[in-house]
Backbone bond lengths (Angstrom), bond angles and torsions (degrees), N, CA, C in turn:
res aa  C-N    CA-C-N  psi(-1)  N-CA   C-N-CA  omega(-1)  CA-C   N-CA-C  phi
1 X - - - 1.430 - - 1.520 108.97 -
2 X 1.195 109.09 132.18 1.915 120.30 176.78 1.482 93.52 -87.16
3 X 1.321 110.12 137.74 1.829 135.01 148.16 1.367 105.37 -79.38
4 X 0.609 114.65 142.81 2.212 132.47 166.54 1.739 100.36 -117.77
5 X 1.544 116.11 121.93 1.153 118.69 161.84 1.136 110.32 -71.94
6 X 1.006 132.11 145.59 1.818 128.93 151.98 1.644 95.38 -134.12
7 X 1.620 86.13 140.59 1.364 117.05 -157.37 1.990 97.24 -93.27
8 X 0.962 119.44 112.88 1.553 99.70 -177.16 1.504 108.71 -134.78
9 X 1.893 111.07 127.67 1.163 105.31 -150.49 2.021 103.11 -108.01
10 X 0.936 105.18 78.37 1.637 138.38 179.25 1.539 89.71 -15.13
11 X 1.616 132.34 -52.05 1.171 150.71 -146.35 1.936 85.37 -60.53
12 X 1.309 98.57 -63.29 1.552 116.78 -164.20 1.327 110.08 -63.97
13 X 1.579 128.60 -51.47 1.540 115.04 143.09 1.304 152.86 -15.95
14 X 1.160 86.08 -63.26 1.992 104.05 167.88 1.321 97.94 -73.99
15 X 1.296 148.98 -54.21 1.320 139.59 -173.13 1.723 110.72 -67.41
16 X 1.506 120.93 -27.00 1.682 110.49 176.19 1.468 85.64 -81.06
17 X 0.810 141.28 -52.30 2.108 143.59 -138.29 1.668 89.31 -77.01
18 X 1.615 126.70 -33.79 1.410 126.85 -179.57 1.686 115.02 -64.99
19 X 1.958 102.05 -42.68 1.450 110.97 179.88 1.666 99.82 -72.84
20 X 1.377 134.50 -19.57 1.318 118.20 -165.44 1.645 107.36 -96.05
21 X 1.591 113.66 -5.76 0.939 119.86 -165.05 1.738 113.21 -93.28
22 X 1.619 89.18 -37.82 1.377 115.35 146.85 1.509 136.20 -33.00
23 X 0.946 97.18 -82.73 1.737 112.49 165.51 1.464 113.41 -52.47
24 X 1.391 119.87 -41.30 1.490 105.37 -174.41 1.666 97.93 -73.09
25 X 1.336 120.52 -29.10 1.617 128.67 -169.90 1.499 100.00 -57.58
26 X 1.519 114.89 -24.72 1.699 114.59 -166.61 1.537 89.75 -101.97
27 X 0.858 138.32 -18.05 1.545 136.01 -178.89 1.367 99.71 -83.78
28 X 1.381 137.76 -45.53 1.026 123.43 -159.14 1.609 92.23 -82.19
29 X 0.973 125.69 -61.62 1.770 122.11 172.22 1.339 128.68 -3.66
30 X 1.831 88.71 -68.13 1.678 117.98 171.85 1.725 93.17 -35.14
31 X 1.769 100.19 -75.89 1.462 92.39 -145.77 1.643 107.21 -75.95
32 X 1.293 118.57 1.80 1.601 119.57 177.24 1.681 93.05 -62.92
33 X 1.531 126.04 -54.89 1.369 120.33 -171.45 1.180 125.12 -70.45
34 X 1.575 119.27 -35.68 1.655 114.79 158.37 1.530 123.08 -45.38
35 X 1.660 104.65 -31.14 1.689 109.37 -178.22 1.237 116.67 -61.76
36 X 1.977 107.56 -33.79 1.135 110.20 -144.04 1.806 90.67 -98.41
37 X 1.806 119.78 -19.64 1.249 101.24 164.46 1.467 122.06 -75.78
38 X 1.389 111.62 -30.59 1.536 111.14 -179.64 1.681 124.34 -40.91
39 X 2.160 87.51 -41.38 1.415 75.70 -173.22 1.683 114.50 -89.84
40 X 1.432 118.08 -12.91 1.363 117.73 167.47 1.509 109.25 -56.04
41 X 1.218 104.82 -51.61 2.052 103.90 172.95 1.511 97.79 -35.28
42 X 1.215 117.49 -56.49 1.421 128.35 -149.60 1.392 108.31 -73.69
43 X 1.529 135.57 -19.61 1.052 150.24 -177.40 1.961 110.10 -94.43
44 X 1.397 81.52 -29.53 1.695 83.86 -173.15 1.793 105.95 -98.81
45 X 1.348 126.15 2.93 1.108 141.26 156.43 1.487 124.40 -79.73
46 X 1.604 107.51 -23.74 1.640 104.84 -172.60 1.659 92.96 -95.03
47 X 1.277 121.08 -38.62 1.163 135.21 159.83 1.580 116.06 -14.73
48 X 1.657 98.34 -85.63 1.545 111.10 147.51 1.216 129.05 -12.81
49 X 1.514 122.76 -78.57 1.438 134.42 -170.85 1.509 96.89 -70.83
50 X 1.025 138.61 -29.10 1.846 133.48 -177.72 1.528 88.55 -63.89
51 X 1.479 120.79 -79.42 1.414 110.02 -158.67 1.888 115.34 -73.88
52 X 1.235 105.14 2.58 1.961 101.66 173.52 1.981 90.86 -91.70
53 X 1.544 112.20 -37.05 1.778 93.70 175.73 1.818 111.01 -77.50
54 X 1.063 115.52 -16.95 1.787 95.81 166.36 1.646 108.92 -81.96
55 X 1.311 103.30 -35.55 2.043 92.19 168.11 1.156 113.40 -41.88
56 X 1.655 101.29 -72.34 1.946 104.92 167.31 1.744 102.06 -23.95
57 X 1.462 105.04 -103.40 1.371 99.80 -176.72 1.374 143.57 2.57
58 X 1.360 106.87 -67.76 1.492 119.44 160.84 1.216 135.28 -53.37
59 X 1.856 101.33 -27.64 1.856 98.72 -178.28 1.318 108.02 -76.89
60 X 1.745 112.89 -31.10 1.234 138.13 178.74 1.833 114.26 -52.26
61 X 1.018 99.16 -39.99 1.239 104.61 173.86 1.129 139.91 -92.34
62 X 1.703 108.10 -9.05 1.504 117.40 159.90 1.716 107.93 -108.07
63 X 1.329 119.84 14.77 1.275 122.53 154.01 1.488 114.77 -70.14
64 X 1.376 127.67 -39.32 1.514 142.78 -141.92 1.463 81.41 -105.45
65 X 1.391 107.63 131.37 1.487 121.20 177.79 1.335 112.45 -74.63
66 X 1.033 122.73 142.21 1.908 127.73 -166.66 1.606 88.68 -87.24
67 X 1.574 150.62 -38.76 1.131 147.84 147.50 1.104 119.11 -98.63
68 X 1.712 111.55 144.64 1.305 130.78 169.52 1.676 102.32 -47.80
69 X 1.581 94.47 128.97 1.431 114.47 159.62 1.084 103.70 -68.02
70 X 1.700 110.34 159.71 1.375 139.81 168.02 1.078 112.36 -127.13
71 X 1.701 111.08 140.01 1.491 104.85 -163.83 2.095 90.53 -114.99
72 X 1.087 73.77 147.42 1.741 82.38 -171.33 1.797 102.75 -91.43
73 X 1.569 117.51 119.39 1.761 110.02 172.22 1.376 100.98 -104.85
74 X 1.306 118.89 149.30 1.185 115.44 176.56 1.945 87.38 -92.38
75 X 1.086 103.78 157.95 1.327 110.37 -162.66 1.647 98.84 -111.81
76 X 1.377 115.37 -179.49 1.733 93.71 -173.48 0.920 110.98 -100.67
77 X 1.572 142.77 151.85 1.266 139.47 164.64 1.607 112.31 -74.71
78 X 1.773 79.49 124.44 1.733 79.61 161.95 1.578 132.86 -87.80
79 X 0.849 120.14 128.24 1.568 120.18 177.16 1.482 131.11 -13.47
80 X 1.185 157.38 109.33 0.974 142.71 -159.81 1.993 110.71 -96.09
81 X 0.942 93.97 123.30 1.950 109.15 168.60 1.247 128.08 -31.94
């Protein structure tokens, strides 16, 4: 049976596995801060929609008459004698 040396230079490993470890460390960052505006967007949007549905609400509620309308008929004239 033949052995095959292989020469393996550990130095160059640890130094790519450091840059990849790197880069994912800045990726994860990146996307930690997009999360963290998304969800502030996301907080300042429900925010939003709470006070545009009590506007709704309110216009809604001074649309609606506090008493029943009355509808006025003119009734028919009867003929006069």
């Amino acid at each position: 049976m033949s052995q095959v040396h292989i020469d393996v230079n550990h130095d160059n490993i640890r130094n790519d596995l450091a840059l990849q470890i790197a880069s994912l460390t800045t990726d994860k960052a990146i996307l930690s801060e997009q999360v963290r505006v998304l969800a502030n967007d996301k907080l300042n949007l429900e925010v939003r929609v709470q006070k545009l549905e009590a506007e709704r609400s309110a216009v809604n509620a001074a649309k609606e008459p506090s008493q029943p309308m009355t509808e006025v008929i003119d009734a028919p004239q009867t003929p006069e004698i």
